[in-house]
C-alpha positions as CSV (number, residue, x, y, z in Angstrom):
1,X,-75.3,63.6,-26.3
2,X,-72.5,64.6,-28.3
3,X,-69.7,62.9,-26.1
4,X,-71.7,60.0,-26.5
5,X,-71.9,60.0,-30.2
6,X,-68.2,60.9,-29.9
7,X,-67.0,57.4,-28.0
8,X,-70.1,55.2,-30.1
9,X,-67.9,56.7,-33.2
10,X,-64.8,55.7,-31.4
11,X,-66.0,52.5,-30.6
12,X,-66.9,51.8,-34.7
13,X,-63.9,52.9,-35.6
14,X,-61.8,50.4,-33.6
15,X,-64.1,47.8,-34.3
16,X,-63.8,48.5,-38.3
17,X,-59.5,48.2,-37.6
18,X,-59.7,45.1,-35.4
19,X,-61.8,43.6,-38.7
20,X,-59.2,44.8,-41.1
21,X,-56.2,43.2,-39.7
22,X,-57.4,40.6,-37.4
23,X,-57.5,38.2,-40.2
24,X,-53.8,39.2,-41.3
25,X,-52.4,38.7,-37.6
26,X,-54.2,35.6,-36.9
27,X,-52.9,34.0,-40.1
28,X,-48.9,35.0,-39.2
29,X,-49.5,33.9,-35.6
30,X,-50.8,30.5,-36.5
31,X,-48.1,29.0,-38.5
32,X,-45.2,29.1,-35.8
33,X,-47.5,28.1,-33.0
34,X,-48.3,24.9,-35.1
35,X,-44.9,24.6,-36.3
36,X,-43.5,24.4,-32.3
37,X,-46.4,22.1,-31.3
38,X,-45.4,20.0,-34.4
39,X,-41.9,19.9,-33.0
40,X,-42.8,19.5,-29.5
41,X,-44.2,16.6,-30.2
42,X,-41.7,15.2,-32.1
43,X,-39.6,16.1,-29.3
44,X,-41.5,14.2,-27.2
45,X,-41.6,10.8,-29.5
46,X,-38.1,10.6,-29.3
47,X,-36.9,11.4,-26.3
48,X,-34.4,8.7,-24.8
49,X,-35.6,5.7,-22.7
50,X,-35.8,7.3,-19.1
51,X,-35.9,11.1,-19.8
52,X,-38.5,13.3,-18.3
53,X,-40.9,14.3,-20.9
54,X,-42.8,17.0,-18.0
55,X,-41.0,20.4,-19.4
56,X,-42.1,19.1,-22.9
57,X,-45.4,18.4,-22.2
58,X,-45.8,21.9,-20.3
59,X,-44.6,23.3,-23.4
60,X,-47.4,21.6,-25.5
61,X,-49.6,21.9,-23.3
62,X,-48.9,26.2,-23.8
63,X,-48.4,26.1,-27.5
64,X,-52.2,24.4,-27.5
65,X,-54.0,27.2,-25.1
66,X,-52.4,29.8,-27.5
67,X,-53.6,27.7,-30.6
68,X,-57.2,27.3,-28.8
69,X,-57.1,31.3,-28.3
70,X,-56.2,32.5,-31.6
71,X,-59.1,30.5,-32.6
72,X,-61.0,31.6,-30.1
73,X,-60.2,35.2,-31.9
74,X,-61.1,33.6,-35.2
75,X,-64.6,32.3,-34.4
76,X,-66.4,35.7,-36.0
77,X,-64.8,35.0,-39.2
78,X,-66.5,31.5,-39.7
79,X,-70.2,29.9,-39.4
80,X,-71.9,28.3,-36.4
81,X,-73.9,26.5,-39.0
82,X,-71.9,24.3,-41.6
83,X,-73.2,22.0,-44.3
84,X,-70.9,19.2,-42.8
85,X,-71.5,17.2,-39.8
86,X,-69.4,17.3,-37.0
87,X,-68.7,16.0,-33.2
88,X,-69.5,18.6,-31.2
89,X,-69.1,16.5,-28.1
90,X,-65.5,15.4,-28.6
91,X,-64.8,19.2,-29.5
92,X,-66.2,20.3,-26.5
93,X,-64.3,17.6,-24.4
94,X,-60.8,18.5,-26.2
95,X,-61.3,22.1,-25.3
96,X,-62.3,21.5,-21.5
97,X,-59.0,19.2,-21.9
98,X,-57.0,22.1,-23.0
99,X,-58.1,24.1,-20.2
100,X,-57.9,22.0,-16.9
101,X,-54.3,22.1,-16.4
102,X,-54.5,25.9,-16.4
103,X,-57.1,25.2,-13.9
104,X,-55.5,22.9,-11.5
105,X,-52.8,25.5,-11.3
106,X,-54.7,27.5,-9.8
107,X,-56.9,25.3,-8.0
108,X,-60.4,26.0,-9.6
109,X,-62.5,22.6,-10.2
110,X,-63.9,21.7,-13.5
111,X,-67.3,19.3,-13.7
112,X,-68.3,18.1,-17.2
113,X,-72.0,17.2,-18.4
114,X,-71.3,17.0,-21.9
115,X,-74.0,14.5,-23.1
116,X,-72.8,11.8,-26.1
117,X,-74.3,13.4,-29.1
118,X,-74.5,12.2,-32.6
119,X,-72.8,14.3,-35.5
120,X,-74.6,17.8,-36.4
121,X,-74.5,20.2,-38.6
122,X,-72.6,22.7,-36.2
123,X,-68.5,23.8,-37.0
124,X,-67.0,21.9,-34.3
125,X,-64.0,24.8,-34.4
126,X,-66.1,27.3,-33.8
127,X,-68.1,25.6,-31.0
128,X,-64.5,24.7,-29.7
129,X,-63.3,28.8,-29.9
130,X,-67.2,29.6,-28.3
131,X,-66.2,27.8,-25.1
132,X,-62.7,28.7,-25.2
133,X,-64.1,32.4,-24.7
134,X,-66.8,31.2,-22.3
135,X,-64.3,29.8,-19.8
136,X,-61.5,32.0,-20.0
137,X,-64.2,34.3,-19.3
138,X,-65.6,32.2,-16.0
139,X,-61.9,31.3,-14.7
140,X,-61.1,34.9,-14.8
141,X,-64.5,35.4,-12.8
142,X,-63.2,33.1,-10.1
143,X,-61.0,32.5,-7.3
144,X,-58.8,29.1,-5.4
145,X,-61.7,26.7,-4.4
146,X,-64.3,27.9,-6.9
147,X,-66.0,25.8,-9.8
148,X,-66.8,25.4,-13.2
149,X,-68.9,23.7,-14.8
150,X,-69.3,22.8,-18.6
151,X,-72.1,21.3,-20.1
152,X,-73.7,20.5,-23.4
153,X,-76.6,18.0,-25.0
154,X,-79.2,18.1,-27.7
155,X,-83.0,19.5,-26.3
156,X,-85.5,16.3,-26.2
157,X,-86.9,17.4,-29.4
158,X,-82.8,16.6,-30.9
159,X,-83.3,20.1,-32.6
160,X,-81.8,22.7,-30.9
161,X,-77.9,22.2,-29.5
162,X,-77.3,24.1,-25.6
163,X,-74.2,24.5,-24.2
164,X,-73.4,26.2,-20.9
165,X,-70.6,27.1,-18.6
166,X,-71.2,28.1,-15.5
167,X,-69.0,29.0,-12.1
168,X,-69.1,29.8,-8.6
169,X,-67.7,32.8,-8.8
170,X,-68.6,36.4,-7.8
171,X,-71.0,37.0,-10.6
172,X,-71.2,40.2,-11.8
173,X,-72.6,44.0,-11.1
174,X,-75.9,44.9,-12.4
175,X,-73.8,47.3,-15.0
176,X,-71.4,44.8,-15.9
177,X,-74.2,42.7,-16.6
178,X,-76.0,45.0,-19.3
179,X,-72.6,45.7,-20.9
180,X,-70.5,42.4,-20.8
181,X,-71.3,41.7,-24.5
182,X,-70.5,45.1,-26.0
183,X,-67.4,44.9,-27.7
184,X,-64.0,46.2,-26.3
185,X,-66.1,46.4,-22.7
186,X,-64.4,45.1,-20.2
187,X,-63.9,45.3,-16.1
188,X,-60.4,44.1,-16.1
189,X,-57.0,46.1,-17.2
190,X,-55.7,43.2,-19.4
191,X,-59.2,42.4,-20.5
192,X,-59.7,42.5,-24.5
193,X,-63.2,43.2,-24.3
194,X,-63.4,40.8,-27.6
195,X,-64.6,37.4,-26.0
196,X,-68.1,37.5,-24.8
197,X,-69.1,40.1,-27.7
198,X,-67.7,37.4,-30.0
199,X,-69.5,34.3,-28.3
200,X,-73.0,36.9,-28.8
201,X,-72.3,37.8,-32.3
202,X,-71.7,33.6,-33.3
203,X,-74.7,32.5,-31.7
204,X,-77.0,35.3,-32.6
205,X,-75.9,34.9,-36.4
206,X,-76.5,30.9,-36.6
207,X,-80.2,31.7,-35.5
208,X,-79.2,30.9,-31.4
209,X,-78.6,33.2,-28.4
210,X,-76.6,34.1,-25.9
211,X,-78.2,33.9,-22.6
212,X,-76.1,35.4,-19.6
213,X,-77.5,35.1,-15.7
């Protein structure tokens, strides 16, 4: 019991640090990665007539994953719910969009159902970093040949929003199963252990869940 106490302590002590500075390093990681899209894309507008824009558009295409993590990161400092309304679907779309090079490269398939919604009241930058977590977390899961798939509508009462990835992957132990949204948890070496617990934390506080199978 006490070595258990012992690492539950550990545990709320790294989660109390990653809440103090994550704000701090997200903020000082931002700015350059938007200042080299910004230029990238300049870069790209005036290219000369006949030059081969691909190395540039790879570049882009890598300066936006690492924007779409960071706020991926940043999605338990802001609100599901938001006075504003917003489209979800186009979010949702973009970040699918941001993903299926990354993807191709490695020959996983991605299917979208992503219904045409009308504008909610949802922060479409968090529902963006949500699925950004949700899919890194499902191509990590799988393997050449595999698929994912991406959907998201309004229920038939047009009051409750669902989204869901799912994949053709493995799937996951019965331990990993009960764990996966504890924070720092994770089954890989390089694995945060920040991305699911995030994705429950966002949902559970807007009044929604996280349902994993």
């Amino acid at each position: 019991d006490l070595v258990d106490l012992r690492r539950e302590r550990d545990r709320l002590l790294k989660l109390a640090t990653v809440g103090e500075v994550m704000p701090t390093i997200l903020h000082e990681l931002r700015n350059p990665v938007a200042a080299i899209t910004t230029s990238v894309e300049v870069a790209i507008e005036e290219l000369p007539p006949g030059a081969d824009p691909k190395m540039l558009y790879a570049i882009l295409s890598e300066a936006r994953r690492i924007s779409a993590s960071l706020e991926g990161l940043g999605a338990a400092a802001r609100d599901l719910r938001t006075t504003r309304h917003m489209a979800i679907d186009h979010a949702i779309r973009e970040c699918c969009n941001l993903t299926a090079n990354r993807m191709a490269a490695v020959q996983i398939g991605l299917v979208q159902r992503v219904s045409d919604m009308p504008l909610v009241r949802l922060d479409a930058g968090t529902v963006r970093a949500v699925l950004f977590n949700l899919l890194n977390n499902a191509i990590n899961a799988c393997s050449a040949g595999d698929v994912v798939e991406v959907g998201a509508k309004l229920d038939e009462n047009r009051t409750c929003f669902v989204m869901w990835v799912k994949d053709t992957g493995p799937g996951m132990s019965a331990e990993t199963l009960s764990r996966c949204t504890e924070l720092f948890y994770s089954t890989r070496r390089s694995g945060s252990g920040i991305g699911l617990a995030l994705c429950a934390k966002t949902a559970e506080e807007a009044g929604g869940s996280l349902r994993i199978q």
